[in-house]
C-alpha positions in Angstrom: 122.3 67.4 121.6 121.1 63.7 121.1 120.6 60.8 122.5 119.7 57.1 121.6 120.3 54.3 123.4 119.0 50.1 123.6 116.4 50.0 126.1 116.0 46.3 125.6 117.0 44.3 122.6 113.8 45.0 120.5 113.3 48.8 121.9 115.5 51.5 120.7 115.1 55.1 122.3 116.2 58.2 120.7 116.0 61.8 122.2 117.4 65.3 120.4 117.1 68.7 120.8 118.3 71.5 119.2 118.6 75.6 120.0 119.5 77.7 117.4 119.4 81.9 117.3 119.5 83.8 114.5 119.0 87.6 113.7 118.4 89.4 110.2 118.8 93.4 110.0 120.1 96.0 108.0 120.0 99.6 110.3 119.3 103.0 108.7 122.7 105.2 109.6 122.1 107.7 111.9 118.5 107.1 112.1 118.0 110.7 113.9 118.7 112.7 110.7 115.8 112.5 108.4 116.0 111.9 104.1 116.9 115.1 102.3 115.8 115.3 98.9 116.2 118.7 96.6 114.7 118.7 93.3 114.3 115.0 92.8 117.8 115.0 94.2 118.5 112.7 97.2 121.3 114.6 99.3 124.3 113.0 101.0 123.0 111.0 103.7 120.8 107.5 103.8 118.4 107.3 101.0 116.9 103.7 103.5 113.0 104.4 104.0 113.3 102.6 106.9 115.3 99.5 108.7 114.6 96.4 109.4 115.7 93.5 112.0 114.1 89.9 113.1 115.4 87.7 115.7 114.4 84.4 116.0 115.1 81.9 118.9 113.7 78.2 118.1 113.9 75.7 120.8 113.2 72.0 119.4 112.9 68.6 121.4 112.0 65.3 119.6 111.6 62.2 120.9 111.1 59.0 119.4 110.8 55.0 120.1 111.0 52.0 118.1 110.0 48.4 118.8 110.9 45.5 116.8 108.6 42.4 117.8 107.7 39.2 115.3 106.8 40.8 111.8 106.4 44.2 113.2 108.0 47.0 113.4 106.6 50.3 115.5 107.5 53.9 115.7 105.9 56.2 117.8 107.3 59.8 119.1 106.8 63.3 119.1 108.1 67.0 118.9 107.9 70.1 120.7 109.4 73.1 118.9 109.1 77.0 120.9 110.0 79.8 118.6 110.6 83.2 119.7 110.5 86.5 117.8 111.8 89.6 118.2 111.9 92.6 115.5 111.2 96.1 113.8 110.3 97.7 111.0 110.8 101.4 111.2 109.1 102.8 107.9 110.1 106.5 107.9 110.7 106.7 111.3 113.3 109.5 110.6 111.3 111.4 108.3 112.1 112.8 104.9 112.4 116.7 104.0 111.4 117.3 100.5 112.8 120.9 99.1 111.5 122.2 95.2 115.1 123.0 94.7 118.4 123.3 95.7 118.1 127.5 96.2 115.3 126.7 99.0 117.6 123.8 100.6 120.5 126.9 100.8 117.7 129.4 102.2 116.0 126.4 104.9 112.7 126.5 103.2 111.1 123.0 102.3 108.6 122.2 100.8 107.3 119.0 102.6 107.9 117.1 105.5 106.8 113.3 105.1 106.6 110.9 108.4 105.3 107.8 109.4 102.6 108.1 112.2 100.5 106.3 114.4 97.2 105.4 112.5 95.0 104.7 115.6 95.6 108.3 117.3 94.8 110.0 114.2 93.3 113.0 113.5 93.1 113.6 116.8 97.0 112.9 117.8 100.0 113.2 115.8 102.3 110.6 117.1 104.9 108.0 116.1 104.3 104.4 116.1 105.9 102.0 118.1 107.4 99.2 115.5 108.9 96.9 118.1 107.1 93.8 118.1 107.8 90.5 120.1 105.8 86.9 119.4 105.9 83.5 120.9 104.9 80.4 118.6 104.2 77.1 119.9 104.0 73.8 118.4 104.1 70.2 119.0 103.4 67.0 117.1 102.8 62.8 117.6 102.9 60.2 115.2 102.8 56.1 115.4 103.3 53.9 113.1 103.4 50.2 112.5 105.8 48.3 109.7 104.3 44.6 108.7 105.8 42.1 106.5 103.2 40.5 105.9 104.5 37.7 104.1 107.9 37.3 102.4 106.5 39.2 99.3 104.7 41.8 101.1 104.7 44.9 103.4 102.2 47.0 104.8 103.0 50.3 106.1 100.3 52.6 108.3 100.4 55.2 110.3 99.0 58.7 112.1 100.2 61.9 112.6 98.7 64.8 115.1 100.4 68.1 114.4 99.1 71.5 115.9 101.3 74.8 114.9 99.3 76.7 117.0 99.3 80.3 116.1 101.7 83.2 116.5 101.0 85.1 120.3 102.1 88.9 120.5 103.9 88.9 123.9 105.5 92.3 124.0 104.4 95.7 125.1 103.1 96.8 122.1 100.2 95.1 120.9 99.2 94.9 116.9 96.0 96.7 115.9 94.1 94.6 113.7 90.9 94.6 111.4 88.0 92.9 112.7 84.8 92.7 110.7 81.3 94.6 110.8 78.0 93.0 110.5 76.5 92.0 107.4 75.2 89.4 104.8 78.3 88.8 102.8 82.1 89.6 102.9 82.0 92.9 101.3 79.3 94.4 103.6 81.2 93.1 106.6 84.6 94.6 104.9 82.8 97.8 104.9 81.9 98.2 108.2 85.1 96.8 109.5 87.1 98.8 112.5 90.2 99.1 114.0 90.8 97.4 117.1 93.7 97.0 119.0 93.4 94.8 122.6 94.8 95.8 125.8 97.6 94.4 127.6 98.2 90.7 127.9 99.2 87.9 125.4 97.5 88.6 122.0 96.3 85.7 119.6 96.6 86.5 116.1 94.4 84.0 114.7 92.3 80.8 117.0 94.7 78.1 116.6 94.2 75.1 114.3 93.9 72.2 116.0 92.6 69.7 113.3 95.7 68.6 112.1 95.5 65.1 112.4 96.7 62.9 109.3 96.5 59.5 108.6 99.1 57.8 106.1 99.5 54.4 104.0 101.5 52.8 102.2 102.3 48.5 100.5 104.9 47.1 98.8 105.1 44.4 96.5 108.6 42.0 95.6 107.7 40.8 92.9 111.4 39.8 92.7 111.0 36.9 95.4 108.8 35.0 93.6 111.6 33.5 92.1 114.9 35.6 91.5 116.2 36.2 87.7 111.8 36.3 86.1 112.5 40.2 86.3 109.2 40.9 88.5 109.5 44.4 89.4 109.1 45.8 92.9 105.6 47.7 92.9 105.3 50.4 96.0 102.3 52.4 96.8 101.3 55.2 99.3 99.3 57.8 100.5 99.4 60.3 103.1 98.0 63.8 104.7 100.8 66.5 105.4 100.3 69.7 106.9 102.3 72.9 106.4 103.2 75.3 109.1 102.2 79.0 108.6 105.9 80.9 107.7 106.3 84.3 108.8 105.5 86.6 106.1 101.8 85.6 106.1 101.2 87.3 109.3 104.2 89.8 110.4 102.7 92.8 108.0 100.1 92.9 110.3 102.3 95.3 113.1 102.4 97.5 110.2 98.2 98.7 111.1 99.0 100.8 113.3 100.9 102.9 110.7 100.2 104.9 107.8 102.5 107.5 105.9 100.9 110.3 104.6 102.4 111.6 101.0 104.0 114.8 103.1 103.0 117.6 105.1 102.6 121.1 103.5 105.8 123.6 104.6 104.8 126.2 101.8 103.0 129.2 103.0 102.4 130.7 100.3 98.6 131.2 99.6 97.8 127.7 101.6 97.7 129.7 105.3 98.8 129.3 108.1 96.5 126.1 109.2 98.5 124.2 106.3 102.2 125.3 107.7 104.4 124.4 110.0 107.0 127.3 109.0 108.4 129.6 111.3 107.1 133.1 111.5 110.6 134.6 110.4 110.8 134.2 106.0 108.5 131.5 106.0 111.4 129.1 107.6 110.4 125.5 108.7 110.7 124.6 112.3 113.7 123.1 112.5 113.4 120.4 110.0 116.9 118.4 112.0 115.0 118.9 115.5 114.2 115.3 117.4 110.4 114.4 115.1 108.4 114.6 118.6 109.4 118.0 118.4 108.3 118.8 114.6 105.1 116.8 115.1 104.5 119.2 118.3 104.6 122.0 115.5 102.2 120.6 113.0 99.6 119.8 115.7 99.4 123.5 117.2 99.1 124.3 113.8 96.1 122.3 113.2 97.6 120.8 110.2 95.8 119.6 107.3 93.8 116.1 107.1 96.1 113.5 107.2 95.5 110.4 104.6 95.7 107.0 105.9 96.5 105.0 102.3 99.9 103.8 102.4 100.8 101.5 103.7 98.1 98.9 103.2 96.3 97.2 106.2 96.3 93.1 106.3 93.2 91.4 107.5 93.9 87.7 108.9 90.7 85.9 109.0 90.6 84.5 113.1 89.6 81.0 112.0 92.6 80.6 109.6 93.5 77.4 108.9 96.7 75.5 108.1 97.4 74.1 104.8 97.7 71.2 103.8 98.3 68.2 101.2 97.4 65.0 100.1 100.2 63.3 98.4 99.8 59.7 96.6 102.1 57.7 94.6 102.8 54.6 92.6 105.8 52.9 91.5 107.5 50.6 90.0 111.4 49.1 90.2 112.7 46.2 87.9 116.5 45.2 88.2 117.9 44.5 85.1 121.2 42.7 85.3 
């Protein structure tokens, strides 16, 4: 939607906004049946480690003014943009059943049973992680700026700009668990006695928001053409400005992905590894029912006091809380001749 109308005859006014929704995914089929894979063989079903969608809702209002009085010309205005997000990433939610070969797929005897779980509940708890994640971002911006011919050969151009992109809030139910730092005399010490923490309910900050972004810009030009017309003078222009850079999603969204690690597989074989290391049935060394609902095999490999879990894969993603935005300083010269 816009607007602009004539407020008076030097004051122009001129209002838009804009709401757009868009969604990216690609689903794992039947996302109940885990991976099969015999002998290095992936059976019929979806190979997908896991599925993925994002939905963003942006809601962006600008509004700006311009006054034309003598030999200047002023802008001034600002912007508010509100961005919603909504998404998952479900790494091997559904599991994947690894058999040595295609004889112990026919007789129900695998060989591992691979799962993502919920890092922060390990080793006591063997559960699986929540990947929906929803996040609110806020931002808003004000500029002015003043044209000036200063004579008929020359123009002045300054201006500011105040942009603050805030920082990305978790609003849902599930909270991210992120990495905060120990104590110590330099990064690595405090890296190595980093924890896990993950906040309770309530909107969560990701980072402390920037709110430095204030830029100041400049910029003259020259007609060298009007001194007198046909000399071939060029027309020399100049500037220089600070421009920020909003944060884009990927530098912060692998951080729901914490509270999840994916172990290389769970032992099925019982066959000199006992029965602590199994979750086979008593009957033929059979698994538990490898197609049951994954609370249910999870159930099995906890009353089994399962073996040690590794928590490698996938990596964690430390945001340092006083990120700031980035940002450039851009200068140019130039020069324009006419040539008839």
């Amino acid at each position: 939607l816009g607007y602009s109308g004539q407020v008076t005859s030097g004051v122009t006014h001129e209002l838009r906004a804009g709401l757009n929704r868009s969604t990216i995914r690609w689903d794992r089929p039947h996302p109940e049946i885990p991976t099969l894979e015999a002998g290095g063989v992936v059976l019929p079903g979806s190979p997908l480690e896991y599925g993925f969608r994002d939905t963003t809702g942006n809601l962006e209002v600008n509004d700006n003014w311009l006054w034309v009085r003598g030999s200047h010309l002023f802008k001034a205005g600002g912007g508010l943009q509100v961005r919603h997000e909504n998404g998952l990433l479900s790494i091997a939610q559904a599991g994947e059943v690894i058999f040595d070969n295609f004889g112990d797929f026919k007789a129900d005897s695998p060989l591992q049973y691979r799962i993502a779980l919920d890092r922060t509940a390990l080793p006591g708890t063997l559960k699986i992680p929540d990947p929906e994640r929803s996040y609110r971002d806020t931002q808003y911006s004000f500029f002015a700026e003043d044209i000036r011919r200063v004579s008929r050969r020359v123009t002045i151009d300054t201006g500011v700009r105040y942009e603050n992109f805030g920082a990305p809030v978790n609003i849902g139910q599930v909270k991210d668990t992120l990495v905060q730092l120990g104590s110590g005399a330099d990064f690595p010490s405090r890296l190595a006695s980093a924890r896990l923490v993950t906040p309770g309910a309530g909107d969560q900050e990701e980072w402390n928001a920037d709110n430095t972004g204030l830029a100041g810009r400049f910029g003259v030009a020259w007609d060298g053409d009007s001194i007198r017309p046909g000399l071939g003078l060029p027309v020399i222009r100049a500037a220089y400005g600070i421009f920020y850079d909003r944060p884009f999603g990927n530098l912060w969204l692998n951080v729901r992905n914490n509270s999840v690690v994916v172990p290389p597989g769970i032992d099925c074989d019982t066959n000199g590894l006992g029965p602590s290391h199994s979750i086979c049935g008593p009957v033929s060394g059979r698994f538990v029912n490898y197609l049951a609902p994954v609370q249910v095999v999870l159930a099995a490999v906890q009353s089994g006091n399962a073996q040690a879990i590794p928590g490698t894969f996938p990596s964690m993603t430390l945001i340092d809380r006083n990120l700031r935005n980035g940002y450039a300083q851009d200068y140019f010269v130039s020069a324009q001749r006419r040539i008839e």
